[in-house]
N, C-alpha and C positions, 0 to 999 in steps of 0.2 A: 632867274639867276643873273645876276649882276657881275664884273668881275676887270678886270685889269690886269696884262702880262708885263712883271715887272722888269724893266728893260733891262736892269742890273746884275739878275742871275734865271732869266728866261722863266721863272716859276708865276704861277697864276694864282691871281689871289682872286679869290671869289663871295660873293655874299647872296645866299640865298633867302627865301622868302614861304611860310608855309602859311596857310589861313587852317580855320574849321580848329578844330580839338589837337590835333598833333604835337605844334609845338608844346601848347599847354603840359600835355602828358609829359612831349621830353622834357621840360621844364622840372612837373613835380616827380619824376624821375632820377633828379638829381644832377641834370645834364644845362649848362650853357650853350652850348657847341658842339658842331661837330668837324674835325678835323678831316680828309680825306687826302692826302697823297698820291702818289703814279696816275696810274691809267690800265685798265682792267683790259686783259688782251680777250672776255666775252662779255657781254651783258649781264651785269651782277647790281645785285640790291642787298641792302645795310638791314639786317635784324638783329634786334637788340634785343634779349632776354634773359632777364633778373643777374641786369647790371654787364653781360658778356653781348660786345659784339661780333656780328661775324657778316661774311660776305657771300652772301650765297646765287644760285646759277642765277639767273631772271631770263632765261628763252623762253621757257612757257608761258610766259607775259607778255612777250611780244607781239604785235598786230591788235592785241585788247583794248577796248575803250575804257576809259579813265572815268566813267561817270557813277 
């Protein structure tokens, strides 16, 4: 994740990066982009399905390896 705090109204513009299948899917998904806003007061993850996103808990994810 890449990104810059715009000096002008303290908001963070960001550009992220995914490899492997993912984007592809959000691509033929019907998605360019994904917008995100605030800041999540616990550890939460984006699921998207048929077309509704939502933000759900992500502690039981935590401490897990990503391989």
């Amino acid at each position: 994740m890449r990104g810059v705090l715009e000096p002008d109204d303290q908001q963070y513009a960001g550009r992220g990066a995914a490899s492997g299948y993912w984007a592809a899917y959000l691509k033929q998904a019907g998605y360019d982009g994904i917008v995100i806003q605030g800041a999540a007061k616990s550890p939460q993850y984006l699921f998207i399905n048929d077309g509704k996103p939502e933000l759900r808990n992500a502690r039981e994810f935590l401490g897990q390896r990503l391989s």
